[in-house]
LUMMI-278314 format. One line per field, with one value per residue (C-alpha): chain; residue number from 1; y, z, x; residue in three letters. Coordinates in pm, whole numbers, m for minus. Each point is the difference from the previous one (the first is absolute). Layout:
<rs>
chaine [A,...]
num [NUM,...]
Y [Y,...]
Z [Z,...]
X [X,...]
residu [Ala,...]
</rs>
This chain:
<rs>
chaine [A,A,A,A,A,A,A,A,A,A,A,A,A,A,A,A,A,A,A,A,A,A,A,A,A,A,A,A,A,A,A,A,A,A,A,A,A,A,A,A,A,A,A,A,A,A,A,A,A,A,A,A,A,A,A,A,A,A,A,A,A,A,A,A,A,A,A,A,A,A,A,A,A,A,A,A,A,A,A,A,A,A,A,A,A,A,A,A,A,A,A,A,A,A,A,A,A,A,A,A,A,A,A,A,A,A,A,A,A,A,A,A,A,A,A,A,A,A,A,A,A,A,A,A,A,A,A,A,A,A,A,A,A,A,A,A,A,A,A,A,A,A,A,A,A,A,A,A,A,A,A,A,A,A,A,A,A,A,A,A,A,A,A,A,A,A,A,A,A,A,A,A,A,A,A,A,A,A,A,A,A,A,A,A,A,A,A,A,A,A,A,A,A,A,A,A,A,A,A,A,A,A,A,A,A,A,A,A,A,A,A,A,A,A]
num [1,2,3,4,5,6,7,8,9,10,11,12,13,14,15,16,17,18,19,20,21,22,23,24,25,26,27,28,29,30,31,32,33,34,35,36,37,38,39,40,41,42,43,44,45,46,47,48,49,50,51,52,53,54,55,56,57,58,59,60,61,62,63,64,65,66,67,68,69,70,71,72,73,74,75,76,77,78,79,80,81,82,83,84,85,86,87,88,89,90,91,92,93,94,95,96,97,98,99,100,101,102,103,104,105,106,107,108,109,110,111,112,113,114,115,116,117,118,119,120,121,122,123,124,125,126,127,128,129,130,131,132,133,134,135,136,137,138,139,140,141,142,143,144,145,146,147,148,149,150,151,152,153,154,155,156,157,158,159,160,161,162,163,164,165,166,167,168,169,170,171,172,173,174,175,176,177,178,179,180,181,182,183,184,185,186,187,188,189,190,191,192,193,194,195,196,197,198,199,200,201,202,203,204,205,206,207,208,209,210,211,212,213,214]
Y [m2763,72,402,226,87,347,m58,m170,169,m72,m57,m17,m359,m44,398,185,317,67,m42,59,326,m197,m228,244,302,43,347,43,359,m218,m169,m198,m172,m336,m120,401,m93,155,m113,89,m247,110,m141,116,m91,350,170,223,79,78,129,117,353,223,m177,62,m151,352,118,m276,m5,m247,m153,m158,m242,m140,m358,m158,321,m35,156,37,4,279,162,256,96,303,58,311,m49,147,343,250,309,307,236,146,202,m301,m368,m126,m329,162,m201,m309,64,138,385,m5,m165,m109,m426,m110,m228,223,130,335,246,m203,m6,m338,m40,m352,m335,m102,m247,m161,m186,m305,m164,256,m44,213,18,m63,338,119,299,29,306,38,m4,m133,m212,m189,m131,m323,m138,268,m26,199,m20,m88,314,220,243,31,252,6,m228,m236,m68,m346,m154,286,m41,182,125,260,242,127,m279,98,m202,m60,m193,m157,m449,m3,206,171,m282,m295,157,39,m316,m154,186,m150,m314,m47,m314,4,m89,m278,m359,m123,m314,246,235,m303,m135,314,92,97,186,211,18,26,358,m123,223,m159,m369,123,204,m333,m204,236,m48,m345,32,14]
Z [m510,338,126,m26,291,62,254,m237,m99,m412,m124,m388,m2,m112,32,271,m128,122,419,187,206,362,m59,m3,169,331,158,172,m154,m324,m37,m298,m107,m124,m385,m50,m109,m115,m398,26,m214,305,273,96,404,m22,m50,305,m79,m298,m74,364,17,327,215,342,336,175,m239,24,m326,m169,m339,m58,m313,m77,m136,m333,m69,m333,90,m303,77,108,132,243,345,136,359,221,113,m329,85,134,261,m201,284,m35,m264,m52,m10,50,278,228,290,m209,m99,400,m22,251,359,m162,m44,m343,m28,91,m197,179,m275,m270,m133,m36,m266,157,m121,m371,m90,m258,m91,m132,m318,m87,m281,40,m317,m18,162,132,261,297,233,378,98,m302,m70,m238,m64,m110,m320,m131,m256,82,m351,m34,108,147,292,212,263,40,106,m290,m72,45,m397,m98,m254,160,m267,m53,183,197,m18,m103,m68,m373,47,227,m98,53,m18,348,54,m74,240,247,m53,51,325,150,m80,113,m152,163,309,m101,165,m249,m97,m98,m208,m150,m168,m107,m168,m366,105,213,m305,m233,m47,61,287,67,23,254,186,6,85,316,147,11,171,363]
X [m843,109,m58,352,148,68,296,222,322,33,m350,102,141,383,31,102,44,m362,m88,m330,78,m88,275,257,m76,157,m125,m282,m77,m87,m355,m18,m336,m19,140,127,352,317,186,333,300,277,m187,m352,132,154,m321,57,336,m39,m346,m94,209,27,m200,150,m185,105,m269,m286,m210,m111,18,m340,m69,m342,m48,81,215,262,328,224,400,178,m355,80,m174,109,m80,19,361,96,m117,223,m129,m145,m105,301,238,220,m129,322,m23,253,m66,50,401,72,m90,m234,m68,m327,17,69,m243,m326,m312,35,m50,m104,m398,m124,m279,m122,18,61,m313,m33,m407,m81,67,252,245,312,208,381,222,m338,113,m288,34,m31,m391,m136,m295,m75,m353,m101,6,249,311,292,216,339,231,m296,30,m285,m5,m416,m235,m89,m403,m114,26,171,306,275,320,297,217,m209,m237,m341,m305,m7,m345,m259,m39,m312,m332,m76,m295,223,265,m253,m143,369,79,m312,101,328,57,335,m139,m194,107,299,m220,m267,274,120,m296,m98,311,m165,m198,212,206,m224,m191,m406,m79,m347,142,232,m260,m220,261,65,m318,57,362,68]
residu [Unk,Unk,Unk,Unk,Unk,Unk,Unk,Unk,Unk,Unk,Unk,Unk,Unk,Unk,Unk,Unk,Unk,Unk,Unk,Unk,Unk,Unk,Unk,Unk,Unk,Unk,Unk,Unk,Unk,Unk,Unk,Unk,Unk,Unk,Unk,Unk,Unk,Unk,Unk,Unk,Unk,Unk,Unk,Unk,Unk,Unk,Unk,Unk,Unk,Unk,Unk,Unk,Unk,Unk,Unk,Unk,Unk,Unk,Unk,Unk,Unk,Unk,Unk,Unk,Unk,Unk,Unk,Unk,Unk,Unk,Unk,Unk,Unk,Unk,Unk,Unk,Unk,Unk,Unk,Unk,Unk,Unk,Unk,Unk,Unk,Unk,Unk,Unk,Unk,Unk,Unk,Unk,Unk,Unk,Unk,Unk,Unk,Unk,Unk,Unk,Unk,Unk,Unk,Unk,Unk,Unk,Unk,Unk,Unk,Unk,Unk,Unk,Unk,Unk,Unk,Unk,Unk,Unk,Unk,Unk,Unk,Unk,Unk,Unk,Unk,Unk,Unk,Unk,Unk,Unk,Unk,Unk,Unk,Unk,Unk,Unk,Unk,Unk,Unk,Unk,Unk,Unk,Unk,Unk,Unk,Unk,Unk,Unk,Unk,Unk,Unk,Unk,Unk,Unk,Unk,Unk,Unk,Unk,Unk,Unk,Unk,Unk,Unk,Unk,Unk,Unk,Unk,Unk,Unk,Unk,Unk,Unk,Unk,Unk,Unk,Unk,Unk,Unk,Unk,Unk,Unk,Unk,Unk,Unk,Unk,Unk,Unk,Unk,Unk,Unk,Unk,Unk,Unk,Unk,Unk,Unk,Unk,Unk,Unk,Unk,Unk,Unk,Unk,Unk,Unk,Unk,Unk,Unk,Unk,Unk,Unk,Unk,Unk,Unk]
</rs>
């Protein structure tokens, strides 16, 4: 069986309503890690259109998304371009509509709250809203329709408006077993022939497989 190839566009075969994230994303303020992908039936090349909101280069942060990441359509990352200046009594943009001598496009007066970063073998459920500065750990679940506005524990299941943690997957010494062995960054060949166990929930197997990999 040969190894998959993480810089394919359409890794489902005869669907493309799901892409690999590399293959389509254009800006450089996005870093995608390889196999995270984006499920979306219109056209999952419009990922940055559609799913990527306020992110201005004036600004410069970054979306950052981990490997083998899920990302359910209509999933939304909102960056620090949404924001609008508080300082002030009114935090209408009046530079932006000509008020001002100020240059439209500027981050003067707006707070920036960093990049938006998003771990590892995170799934992100269908209308999923993300806010500016964000991150998500790895291994978590961010339900269909959530709102998260706080940083997201590694393996923790994310739901609601506002999101809240509903549970932890895992006991703390699995999780912490997991994080140390970042079987996401194992060769591909290694992942591959390793896949039921990585999939499967026998923490010990894993850990003695990891020894073992590179």
């Amino acid at each position: 069986m040969p190894v998959p190839d993480p810089t394919i566009r359409h890794p489902i075969a005869g669907w493309k309503g799901t892409a690999y994230l590399r293959s389509v994303v254009k800006s450089p303020l996005i870093e995608v890690g390889d196999f995270s992908y984006y499920d979306d039936s219109r056209g999952p090349e419009h990922f940055e259109a559609r799913c990527v909101r306020y992110h201005f280069d004036f600004i410069g942060d970054r979306l950052i998304i981990g490997k083998f990441v899920a990302i359910a359509q209509g999933a939304q990352f909102i960056m620090n371009g949404a924001n609008h200046p508080m300082g002030g009594f009114s935090t209408y943009p009046f530079n932006m509509v000509g008020f001002t001598d100020k240059p439209a496009f500027s981050a003067d007066g707006l707070a920036s709250r960093g990049d938006l970063v998003i771990g590892n073998d995170v799934w992100i459920g269908r209308d999923a809203v993300i806010m500016p500065g964000v991150t998500v750990g790895d291994g978590a679940i961010i339900g269909a329709h959530a709102v998260v506005a706080k940083d997201v524990p590694p393996y923790a299941v994310v739901v609601g408006n506002p999101g809240v943690v509903k549970h932890l997957r895992f006991e703390a010494a699995t999780i912490a077993a997991l994080l140390a062995i970042r079987w996401w960054d194992w060769p591909v060949s290694t992942i591959q022939a390793n896949v039921a166990l990585i999939a499967g929930a026998d923490i010990d197997a894993l850990r003695a497989v990891a020894y073992d990999a590179p």
